[in-house]
C-alpha positions as CSV (number, residue, x, y, z in Angstrom):
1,X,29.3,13.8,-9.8
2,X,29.1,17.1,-11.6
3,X,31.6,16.6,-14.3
4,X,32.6,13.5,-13.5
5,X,31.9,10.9,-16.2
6,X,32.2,7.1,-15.3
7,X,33.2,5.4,-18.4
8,X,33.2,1.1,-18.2
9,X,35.6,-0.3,-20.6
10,X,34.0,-2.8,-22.9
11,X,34.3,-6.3,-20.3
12,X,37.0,-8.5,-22.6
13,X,35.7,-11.8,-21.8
14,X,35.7,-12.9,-25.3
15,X,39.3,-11.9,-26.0
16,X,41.1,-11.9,-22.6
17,X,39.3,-13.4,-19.7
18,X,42.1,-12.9,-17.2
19,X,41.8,-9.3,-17.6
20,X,40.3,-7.2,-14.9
21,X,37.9,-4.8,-16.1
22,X,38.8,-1.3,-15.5
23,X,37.4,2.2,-15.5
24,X,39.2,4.6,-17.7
25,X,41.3,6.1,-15.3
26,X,44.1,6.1,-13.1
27,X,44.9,6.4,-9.8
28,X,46.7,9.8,-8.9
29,X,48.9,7.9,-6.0
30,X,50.1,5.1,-7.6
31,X,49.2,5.4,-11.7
32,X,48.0,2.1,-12.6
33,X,44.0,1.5,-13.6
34,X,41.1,1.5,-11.1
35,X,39.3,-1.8,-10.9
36,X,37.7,-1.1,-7.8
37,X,35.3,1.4,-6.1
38,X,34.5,1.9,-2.6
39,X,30.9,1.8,-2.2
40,X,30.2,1.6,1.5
41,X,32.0,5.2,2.9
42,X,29.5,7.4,3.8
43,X,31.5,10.9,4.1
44,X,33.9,11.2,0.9
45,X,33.9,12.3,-2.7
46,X,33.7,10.3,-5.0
47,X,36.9,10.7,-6.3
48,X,38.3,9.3,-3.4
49,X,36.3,6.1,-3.8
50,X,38.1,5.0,-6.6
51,X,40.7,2.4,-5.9
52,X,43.9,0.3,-7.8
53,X,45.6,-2.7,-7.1
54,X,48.4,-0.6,-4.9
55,X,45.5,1.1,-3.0
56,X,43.6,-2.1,-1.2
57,X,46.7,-3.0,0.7
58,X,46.9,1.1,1.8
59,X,43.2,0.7,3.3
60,X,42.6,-2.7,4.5
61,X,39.2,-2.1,6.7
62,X,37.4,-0.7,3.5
63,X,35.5,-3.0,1.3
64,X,35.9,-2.6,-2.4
65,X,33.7,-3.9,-5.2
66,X,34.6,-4.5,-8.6
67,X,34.0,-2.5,-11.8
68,X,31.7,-5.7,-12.9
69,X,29.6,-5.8,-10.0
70,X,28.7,-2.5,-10.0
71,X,28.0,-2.6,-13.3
72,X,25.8,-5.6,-12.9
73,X,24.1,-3.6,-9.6
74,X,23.8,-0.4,-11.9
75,X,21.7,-3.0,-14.8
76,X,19.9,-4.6,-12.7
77,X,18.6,-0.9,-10.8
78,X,17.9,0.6,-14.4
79,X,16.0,-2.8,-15.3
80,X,13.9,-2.4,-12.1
81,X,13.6,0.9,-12.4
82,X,12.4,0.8,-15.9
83,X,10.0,-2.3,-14.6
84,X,8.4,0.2,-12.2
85,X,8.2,3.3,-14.2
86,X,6.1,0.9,-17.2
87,X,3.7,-0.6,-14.1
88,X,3.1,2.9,-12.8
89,X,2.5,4.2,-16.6
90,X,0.1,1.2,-16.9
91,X,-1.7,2.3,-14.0
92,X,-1.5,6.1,-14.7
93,X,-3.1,5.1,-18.0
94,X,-6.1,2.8,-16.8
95,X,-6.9,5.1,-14.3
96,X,-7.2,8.0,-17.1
97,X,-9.1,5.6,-19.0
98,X,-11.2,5.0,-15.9
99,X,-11.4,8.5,-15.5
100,X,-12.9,9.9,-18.9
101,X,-15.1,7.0,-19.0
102,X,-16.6,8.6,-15.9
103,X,-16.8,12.0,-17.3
104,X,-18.2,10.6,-20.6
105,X,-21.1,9.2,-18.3
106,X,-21.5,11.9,-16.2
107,X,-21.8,14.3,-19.4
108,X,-24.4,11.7,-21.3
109,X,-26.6,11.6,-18.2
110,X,-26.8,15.7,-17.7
111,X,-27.2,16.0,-21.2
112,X,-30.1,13.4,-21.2
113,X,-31.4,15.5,-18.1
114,X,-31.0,18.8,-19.7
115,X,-32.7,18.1,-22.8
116,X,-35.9,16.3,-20.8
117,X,-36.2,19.8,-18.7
118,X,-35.8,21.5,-22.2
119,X,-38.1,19.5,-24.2
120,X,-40.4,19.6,-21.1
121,X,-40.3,23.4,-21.2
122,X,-41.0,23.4,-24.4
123,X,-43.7,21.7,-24.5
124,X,-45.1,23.8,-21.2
125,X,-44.7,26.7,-23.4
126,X,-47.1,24.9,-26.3
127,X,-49.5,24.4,-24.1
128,X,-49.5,28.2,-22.4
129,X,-50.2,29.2,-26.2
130,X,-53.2,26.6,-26.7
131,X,-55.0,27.9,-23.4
132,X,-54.2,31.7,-24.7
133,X,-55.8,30.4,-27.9
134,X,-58.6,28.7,-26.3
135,X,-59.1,32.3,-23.8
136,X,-59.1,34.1,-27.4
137,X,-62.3,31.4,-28.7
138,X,-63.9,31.8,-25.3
139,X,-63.8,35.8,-25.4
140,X,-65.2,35.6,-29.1
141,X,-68.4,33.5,-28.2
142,X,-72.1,35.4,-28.0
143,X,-73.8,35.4,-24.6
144,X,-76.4,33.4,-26.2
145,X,-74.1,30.3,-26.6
146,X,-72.7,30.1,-23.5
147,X,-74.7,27.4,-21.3
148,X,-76.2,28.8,-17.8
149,X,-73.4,28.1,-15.5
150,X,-70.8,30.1,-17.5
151,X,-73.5,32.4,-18.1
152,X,-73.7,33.0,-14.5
153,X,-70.3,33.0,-13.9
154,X,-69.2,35.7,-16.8
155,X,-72.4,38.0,-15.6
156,X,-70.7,37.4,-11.8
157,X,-67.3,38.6,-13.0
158,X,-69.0,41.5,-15.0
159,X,-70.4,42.9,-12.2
160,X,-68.0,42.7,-9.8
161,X,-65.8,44.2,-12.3
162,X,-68.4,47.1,-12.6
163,X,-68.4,47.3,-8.5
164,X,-64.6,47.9,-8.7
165,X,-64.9,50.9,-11.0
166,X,-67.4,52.4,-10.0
167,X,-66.1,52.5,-6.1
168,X,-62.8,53.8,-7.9
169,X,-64.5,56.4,-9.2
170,X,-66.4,57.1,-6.2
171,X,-63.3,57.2,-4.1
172,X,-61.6,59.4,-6.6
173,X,-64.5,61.9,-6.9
C-alpha cells in the first residue's frame, strides 16, 4: 500500500445506472477495468487482489466484492471510527475537567491551611514580643512595688544566682 493509491470513480447512478463502478485501473492480464477486489485472501499483495470481469471465471473459489461495497464498508468504518474517536475525546475532556477541578480544590485547601499556620505564627510571634515587653516592665519596677510573694521569689533567684558565682569563683580560685 506504499504507493499505491485507490482512486473510486465518481458512482454514475444519476447518468448511467447500468454501469459498474470501477477503480481507475486495469487489469495487467486481460486490460479491461477492475470492478472487483478480493477481500478475503490472506497471503497476497494487494495488487493481486484486484480483479476484472475476465478474472472471476479464472478464479472461481475466491469471493470478490464490488468497488461499491467496499466503498460503503470503508464509510461506514470512517463513520464509526470518527464516532469513537469524538466519545473518547468527550471523555478525555470530562476527565481533564474532572481533573483540574480536583487540583483547584486540592490547591484552595493547602492554601487555606498554609495561611492559618502562617497567620497562626504570626500571631505566636506578637505575642513572644508582648511577654519580652512585659519582662522589660517587670525588670524596671522598684523592690518596693513588688508584692511579698514576688518579693520572695526575685530575693530567691538573687541569691541563688549569687551562690552560683561565688562557687564559680571558688572553684576557679
Amino acid at each position: 500500500m506504499d504507493n499505491n493509491i485507490w482512486q473510486l470513480s465518481p458512482l454514475l447512478f444519476t447518468k448511467n445506472e447500468s454501469k459498474t463502478s470501477s477503480l481507475n485501473r486495469i487489469c495487467p492480464n486481460h486490460k479491461k477495468e477492475i470492478i472487483l477486489i478480493d477481500m478475503d485472501s490472506q497471503n497476497k499483495k494487494i495488487e493481486d487482489r484486484f480483479a476484472c470481469v475476465d478474472c472471476i471465471p479464472e478464479n472461481p473459489q475466491i469471493k470478490y466484492c464490488s468497488i461499491e461495497t467496499i466503498n460503503k464498508q470503508r464509510r461506514d468504518y470512517n463513520s464509526g471510527s470518527y464516532k469513537m474517536l469524538s466519545e473518547y475525546q468527550k471523555k478525555s475532556k470530562y476527565k481533564k475537567t474532572n481533573q483540574f477541578k480536583l487540583i483547584a480544590s486540592i490547591r484552595k485547601n493547602c492554601n487555606k491551611k498554609f495561611n492559618e499556620i502562617s497567620e497562626k505564627f504570626i500571631l505566636e510571634q506578637f505575642q513572644s514580643f508582648d511577654k519580652s515587653k512585659d519582662t522589660k516592665q517587670i525588670k524596671n519596677v522598684t523592690i518596693q512595688a513588688l508584692k511579698d510573694e514576688q518579693l520572695l521569689k526575685d530575693l530567691k533567684q538573687l541569691i541563688n544566682q549569687l551562690i552560683k558565682k561565688n562557687n564559680l569563683k571558688l572553684i576557679i580560685n
